[in-house]
C-alpha positions in Angstrom: -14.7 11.4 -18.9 -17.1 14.1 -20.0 -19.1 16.0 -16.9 -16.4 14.2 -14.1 -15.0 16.8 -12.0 -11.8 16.2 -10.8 -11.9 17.9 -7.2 -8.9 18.0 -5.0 -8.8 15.9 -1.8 -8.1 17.0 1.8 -6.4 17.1 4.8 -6.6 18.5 8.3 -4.5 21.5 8.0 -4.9 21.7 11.5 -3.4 18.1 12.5 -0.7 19.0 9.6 0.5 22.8 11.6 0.6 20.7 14.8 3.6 19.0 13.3 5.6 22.1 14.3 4.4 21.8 17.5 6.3 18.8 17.8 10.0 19.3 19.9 13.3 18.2 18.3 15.3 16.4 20.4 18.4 13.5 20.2 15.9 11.3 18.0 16.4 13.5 15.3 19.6 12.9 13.8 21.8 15.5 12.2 20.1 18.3 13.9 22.0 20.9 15.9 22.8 20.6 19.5 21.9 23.7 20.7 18.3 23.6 19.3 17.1 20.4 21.3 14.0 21.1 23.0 12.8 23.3 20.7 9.9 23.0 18.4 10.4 22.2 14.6 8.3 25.7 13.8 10.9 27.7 15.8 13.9 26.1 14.1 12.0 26.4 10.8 11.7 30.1 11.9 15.4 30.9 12.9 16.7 30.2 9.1 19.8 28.1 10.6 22.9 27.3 7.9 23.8 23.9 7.2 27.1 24.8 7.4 27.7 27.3 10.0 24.9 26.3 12.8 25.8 22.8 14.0 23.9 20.6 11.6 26.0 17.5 12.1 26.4 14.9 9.0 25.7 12.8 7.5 22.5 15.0 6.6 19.6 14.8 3.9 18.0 17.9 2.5 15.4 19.0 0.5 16.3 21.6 -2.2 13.2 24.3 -1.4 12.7 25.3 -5.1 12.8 22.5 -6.6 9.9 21.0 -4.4 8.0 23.7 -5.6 9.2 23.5 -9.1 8.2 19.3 -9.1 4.9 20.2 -8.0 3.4 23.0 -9.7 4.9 21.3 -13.3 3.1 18.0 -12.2 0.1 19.8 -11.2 -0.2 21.7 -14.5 1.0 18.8 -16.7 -1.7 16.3 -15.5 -4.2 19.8 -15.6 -3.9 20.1 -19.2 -4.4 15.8 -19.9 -7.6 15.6 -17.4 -6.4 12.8 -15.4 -6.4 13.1 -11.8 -3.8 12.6 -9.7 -3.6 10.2 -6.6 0.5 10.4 -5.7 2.1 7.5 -3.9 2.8 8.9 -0.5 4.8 6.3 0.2 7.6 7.8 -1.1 8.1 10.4 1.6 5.2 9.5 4.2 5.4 13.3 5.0 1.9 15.0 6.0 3.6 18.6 5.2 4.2 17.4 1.8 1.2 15.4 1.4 -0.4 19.1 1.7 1.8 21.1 -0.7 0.4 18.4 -3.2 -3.2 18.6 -2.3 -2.6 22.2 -2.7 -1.6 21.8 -5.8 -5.0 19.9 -6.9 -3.9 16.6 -6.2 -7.0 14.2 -6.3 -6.2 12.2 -3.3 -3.1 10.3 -2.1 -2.4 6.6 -2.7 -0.9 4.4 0.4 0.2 0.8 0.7 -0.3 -0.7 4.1 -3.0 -0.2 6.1 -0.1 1.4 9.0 0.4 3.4 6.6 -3.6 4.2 5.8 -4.0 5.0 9.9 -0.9 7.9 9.6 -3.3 9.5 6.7 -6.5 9.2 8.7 -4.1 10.7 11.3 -4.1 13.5 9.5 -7.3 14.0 8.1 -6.7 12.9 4.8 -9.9 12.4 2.8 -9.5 10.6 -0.6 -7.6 7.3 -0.5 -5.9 5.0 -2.9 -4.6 1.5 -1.2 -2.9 0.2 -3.7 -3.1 -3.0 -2.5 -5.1 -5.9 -1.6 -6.3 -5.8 2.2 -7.4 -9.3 3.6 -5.8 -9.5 7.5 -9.3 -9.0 9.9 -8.1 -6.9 11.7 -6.9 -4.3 9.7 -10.7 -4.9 8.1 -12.1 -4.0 11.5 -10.4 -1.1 11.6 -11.0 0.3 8.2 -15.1 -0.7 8.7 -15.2 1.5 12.5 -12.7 4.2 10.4 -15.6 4.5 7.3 -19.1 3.9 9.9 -17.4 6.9 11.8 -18.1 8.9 8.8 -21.5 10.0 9.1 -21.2 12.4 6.2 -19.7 10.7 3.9 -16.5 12.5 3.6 -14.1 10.1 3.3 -13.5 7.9 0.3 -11.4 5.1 0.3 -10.6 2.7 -2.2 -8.8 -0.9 -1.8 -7.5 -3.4 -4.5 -8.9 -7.4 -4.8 -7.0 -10.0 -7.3 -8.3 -13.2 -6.4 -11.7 -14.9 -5.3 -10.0 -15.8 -2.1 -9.4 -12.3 -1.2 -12.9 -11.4 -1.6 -13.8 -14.3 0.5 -11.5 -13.1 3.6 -12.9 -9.6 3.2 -16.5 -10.4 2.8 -16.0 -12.7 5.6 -14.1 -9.9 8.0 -16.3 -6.9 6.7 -19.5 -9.3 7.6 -17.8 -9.9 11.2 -16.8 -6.3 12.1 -20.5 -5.5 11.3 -19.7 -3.7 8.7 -22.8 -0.5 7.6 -20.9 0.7 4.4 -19.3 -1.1 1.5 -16.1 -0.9 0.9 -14.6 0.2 -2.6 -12.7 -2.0 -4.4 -10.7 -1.8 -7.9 -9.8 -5.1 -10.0 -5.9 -5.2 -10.1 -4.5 -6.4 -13.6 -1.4 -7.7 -13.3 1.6 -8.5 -15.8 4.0 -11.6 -15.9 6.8 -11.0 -14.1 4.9 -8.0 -12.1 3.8 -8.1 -8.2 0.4 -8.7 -7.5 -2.6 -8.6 -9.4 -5.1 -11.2 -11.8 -2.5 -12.3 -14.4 -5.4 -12.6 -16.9 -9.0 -11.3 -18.2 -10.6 -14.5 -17.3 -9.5 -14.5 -13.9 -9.7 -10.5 -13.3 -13.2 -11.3 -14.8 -13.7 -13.6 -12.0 -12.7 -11.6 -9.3 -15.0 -8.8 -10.3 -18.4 -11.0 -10.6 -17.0 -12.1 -6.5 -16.9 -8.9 -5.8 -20.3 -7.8 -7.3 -21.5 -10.3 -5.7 -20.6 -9.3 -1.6 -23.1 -6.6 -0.3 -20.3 -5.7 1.7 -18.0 -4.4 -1.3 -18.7 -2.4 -4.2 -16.8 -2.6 -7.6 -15.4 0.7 -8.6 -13.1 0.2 -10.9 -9.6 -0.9 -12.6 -6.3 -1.1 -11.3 -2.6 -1.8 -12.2 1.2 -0.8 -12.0 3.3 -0.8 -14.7 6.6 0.0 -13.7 7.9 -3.1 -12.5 7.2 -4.9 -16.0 10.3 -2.4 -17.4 13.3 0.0 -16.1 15.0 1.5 -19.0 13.0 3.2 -22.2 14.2 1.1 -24.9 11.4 0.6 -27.1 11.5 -3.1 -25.7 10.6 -1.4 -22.2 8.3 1.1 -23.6 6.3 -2.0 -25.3 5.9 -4.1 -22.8 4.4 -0.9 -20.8 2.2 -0.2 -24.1 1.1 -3.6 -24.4 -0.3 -4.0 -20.3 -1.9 -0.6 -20.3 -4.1 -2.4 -23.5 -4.8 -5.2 -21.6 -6.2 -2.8 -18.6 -8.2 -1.0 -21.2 -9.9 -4.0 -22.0 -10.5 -5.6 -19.1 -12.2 -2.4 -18.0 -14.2 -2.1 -21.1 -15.5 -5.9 -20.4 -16.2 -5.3 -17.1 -18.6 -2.1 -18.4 -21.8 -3.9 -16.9 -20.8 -4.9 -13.7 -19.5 -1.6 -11.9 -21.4 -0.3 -9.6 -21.0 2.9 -9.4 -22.8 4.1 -12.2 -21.2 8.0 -11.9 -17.8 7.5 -12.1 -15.3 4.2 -13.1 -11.9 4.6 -11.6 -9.0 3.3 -14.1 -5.7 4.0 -12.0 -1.9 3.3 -13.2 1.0 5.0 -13.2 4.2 4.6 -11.2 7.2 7.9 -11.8 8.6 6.2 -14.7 6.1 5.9 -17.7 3.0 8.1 -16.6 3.1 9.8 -20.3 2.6 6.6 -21.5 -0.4 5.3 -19.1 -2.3 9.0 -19.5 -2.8 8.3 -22.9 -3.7 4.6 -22.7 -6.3 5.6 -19.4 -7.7 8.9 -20.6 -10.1 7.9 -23.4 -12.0 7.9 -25.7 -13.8 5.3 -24.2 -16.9 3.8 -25.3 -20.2 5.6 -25.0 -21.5 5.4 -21.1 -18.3 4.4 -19.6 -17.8 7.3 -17.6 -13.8 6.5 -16.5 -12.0 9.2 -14.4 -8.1 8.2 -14.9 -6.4 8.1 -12.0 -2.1 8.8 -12.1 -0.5 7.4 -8.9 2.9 8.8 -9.4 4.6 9.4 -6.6 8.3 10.2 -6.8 7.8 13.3 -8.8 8.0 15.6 -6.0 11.3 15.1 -5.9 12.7 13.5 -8.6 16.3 12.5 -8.5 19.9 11.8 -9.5 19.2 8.1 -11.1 16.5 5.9 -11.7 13.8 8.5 -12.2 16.5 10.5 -14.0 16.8 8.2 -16.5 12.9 6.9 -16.8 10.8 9.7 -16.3 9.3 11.2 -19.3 10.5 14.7 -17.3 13.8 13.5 -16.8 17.1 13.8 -18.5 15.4 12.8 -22.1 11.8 14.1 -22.1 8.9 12.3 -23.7 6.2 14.9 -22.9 6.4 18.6 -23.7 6.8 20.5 -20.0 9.6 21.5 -17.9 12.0 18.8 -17.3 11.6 17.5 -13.3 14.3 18.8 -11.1 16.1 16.6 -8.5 15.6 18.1 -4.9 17.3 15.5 -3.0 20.7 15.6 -1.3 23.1 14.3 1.4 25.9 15.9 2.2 28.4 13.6 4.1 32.3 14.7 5.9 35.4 12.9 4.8 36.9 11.2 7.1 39.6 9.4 6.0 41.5 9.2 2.7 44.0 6.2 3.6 45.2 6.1 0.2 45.9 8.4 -2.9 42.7 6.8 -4.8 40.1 6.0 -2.3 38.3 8.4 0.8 35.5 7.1 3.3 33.0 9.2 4.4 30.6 9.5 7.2 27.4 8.0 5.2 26.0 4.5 4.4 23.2 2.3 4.2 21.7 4.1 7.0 21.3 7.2 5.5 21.3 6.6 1.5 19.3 4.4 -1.1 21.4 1.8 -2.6 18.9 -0.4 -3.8 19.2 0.9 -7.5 21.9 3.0 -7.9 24.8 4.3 -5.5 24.8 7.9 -4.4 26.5 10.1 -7.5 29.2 12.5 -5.8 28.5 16.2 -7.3 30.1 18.9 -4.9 32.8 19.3 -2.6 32.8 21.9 -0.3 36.4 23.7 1.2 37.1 25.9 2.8 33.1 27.4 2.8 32.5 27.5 -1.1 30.8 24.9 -2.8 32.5 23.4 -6.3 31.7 20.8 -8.9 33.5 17.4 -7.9 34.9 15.8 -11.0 36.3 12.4 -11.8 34.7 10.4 -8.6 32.3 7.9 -7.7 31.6 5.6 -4.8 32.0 2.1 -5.4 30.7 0.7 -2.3 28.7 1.7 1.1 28.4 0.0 4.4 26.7 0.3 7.7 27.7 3.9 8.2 30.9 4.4 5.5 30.7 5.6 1.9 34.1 4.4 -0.1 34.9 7.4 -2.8 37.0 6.8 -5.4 38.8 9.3 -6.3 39.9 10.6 -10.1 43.1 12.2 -11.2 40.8 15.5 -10.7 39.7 15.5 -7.5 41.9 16.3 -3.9 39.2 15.6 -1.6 40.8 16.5 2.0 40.1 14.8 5.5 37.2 17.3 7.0 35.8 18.4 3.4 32.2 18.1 2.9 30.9 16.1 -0.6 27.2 16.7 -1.6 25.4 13.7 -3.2 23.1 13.1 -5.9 20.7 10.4 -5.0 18.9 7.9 -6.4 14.9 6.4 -6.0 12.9 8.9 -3.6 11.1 5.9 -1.9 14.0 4.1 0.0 15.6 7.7 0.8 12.5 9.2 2.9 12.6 6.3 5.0 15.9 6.7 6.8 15.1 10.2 8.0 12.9 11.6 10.8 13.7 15.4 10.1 14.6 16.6 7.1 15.9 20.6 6.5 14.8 22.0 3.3 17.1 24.3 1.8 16.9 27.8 -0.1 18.1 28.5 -3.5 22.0 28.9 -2.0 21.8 25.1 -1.3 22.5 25.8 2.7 19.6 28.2 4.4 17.3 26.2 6.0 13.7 27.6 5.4 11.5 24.7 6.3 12.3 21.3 8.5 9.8 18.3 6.9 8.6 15.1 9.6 8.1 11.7 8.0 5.8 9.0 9.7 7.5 5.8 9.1 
């Protein structure tokens, strides 16, 4: 990777301050009554309590020094590896927070769908990773007008192709839309039992040479995800990760002659759970006049969490790597509302408001009578629509109108359910900052 500068990407720090612009009203749950009509900035501003100034639950939050924590570790650990870092912002679709991590040196920021490409173009954002493959036309004509718009060049955007067929349709839509600058694609490796990608060298080879050969495209470089293939670190997991971050070394080493960009050669991996493991596979050495710039996509850093990230992360609860161990800053606080038996209490949050896709919220605090106090012996066993059911431990007295804080778990289906999210001070209840998603 000798003589590749890894520069940070940008965003429209205008577009991004007109955010708190932007009035709060009814469509914001959990937010205070008597601030509807106001702008997010002037709520930001007035340092509200979650507790005391009409915040209704259930209610997400955002612990304020842990964001900061999460992103000046990531910043400094993927500093001192020299691999750039392009994180998912699908995990939080948050412009504010796509800036604090731009800020912080990030390389670009990696999307998904092309809806959620056109909120990044929204604001500005000038280094993109889809990590994807991108065939429907018109979401083609759109990207070709959103790069010909360009006329300085300022915006990079890569895509993702995994079959000849793919190539075809965008070759086909690219030619259409009249298309002035290639587009840059990335081979994707894939893995068996993974989501999308070439399952093998011979047809990733295959894909590449299609690729090479549209004028309307332009081979860049290597992609892949890894994180589906395992999700525990048993030395089973960690092998099979080992073992598909070869294979994406060597497909990128036999595809040295075709990529056409002789400067740089993207290699890009990494999901939240195992980027120790792809750093060292993508950042070298590689052979002489292969000049790769490895690319991290993690995403779910910036906030950690309570469970699956807890458990996987090589910051987590049993590092791998030597920095500062992550910090969760996600919570939801939810009321009891019931408790129509000794053993079991229902509370105001659900579905609707929580991940439950890979673990079930972990109940940590209760809150009484205005102090805040570990929660011992419970755990929720189910969640509907809008109801948490708690069970409840020989320890614990939760009371109809008591307040429990959650631990949660997997940042990407959490972000999602929420429009306006506070972000807390240290004492866990002053609101400092109020963060907009783009869903």
């Amino acid at each position: 990777m000798a003589g590749i500068r890894i520069e940070p990407g940008k965003i429209d720090k205008d577009a991004v301050a007109a955010i708190l612009s932007e009035p709060i009203d009814w469509r914001h749950k959990g937010m205070p009554a008597a601030v509807a009509g106001m702008t997010i900035g002037s709520v930001a501003e007035r340092r509200l309590r979650l507790f005391h100034d009409g915040f209704v639950g259930p209610l997400l939050v955002l612990d304020g020094p842990a964001l900061e924590h999460n992103l000046a570790t990531m910043a400094a650990w993927c500093a001192a590896r020299g691999v750039a870092l392009a994180p998912h912002g699908k995990t939080t679709m948050a412009p504010q927070l796509f800036a604090r991590q731009l800020e912080h040196g990030a390389w670009g920021i990696t999307t998904a769908t092309a809806s959620q490409l056109r909120v990044y173009r929204a604001f500005g954002v000038s280094r993109i990773m889809l990590a994807n493959q991108l065939v429907d036309p018109a979401a083609l004509r759109w990207l070709a007008a959103e790069l010909d718009r360009d006329p300085e060049l300022e915006l990079e955007l890569f895509c993702w192709v995994d079959s000849e067929r793919g190539v075809a349709l965008m070759d086909e839509a690219l030619r259409a839309a009249g298309a002035r600058r290639p587009v840059d694609v990335l081979v994707e490796l894939g893995g068996a039992g993974g989501r999308t990608g070439a399952r093998d060298l011979p047809t990733a080879i295959g894909v590449a040479r299609a690729a090479v050969a549209s004028p309307v495209l332009r081979l860049v470089g290597v992609g892949g995800y890894e994180g589906v293939l395992a999700q525990e670190t048993t030395a089973d997991d960690l092998s099979r990760v080992e073992d598909y971050l070869a294979r994406l070394r060597e497909l990128t080493v036999e595809l040295a002659g075709l990529f056409e960009d002789r400067e740089r050669v993207i290699v890009t991996a990494g999901g939240s759970g195992y980027f120790d493991l792809v750093a060292e596979a993508i950042n070298g050495p590689w052979p002489d006049g292969l000049p790769v710039l490895p690319v991290l996509r993690s995403g779910a850093y910036v906030t950690h969490d309570d469970g699956l990230y807890r458990r996987t992360s090589p910051l987590g609860e049993r590092p791998r790597t030597d920095a500062a161990p992550f910090r969760s800053a996600l919570r939801a606080w939810a009321q009891v509302s019931s408790r129509p038996t000794a053993d079991l209490a229902l509370l105001t949050m659900g579905k609707r408001d929580v991940p439950y896709d890979v673990d079930l919220p972990v109940p940590q605090l209760i809150r009484a009578g205005g102090v805040a106090a570990p929660l011992p012996g419970c755990r929720v066993t189910k969640l509907m629509d809008q109801h948490a059911f708690l069970a409840i431990g020989p320890e614990a007295d939760p009371r109809v109108g008591d307040w429990v804080g959650f631990g949660l778990s997997h940042p990407c289906t959490t972000f999602d359910k929420w429009q306006l999210i506070p972000v807390v001070d240290a004492d866990g209840e002053t609101v400092v900052d109020l963060i907009r998603t783009y869903f």
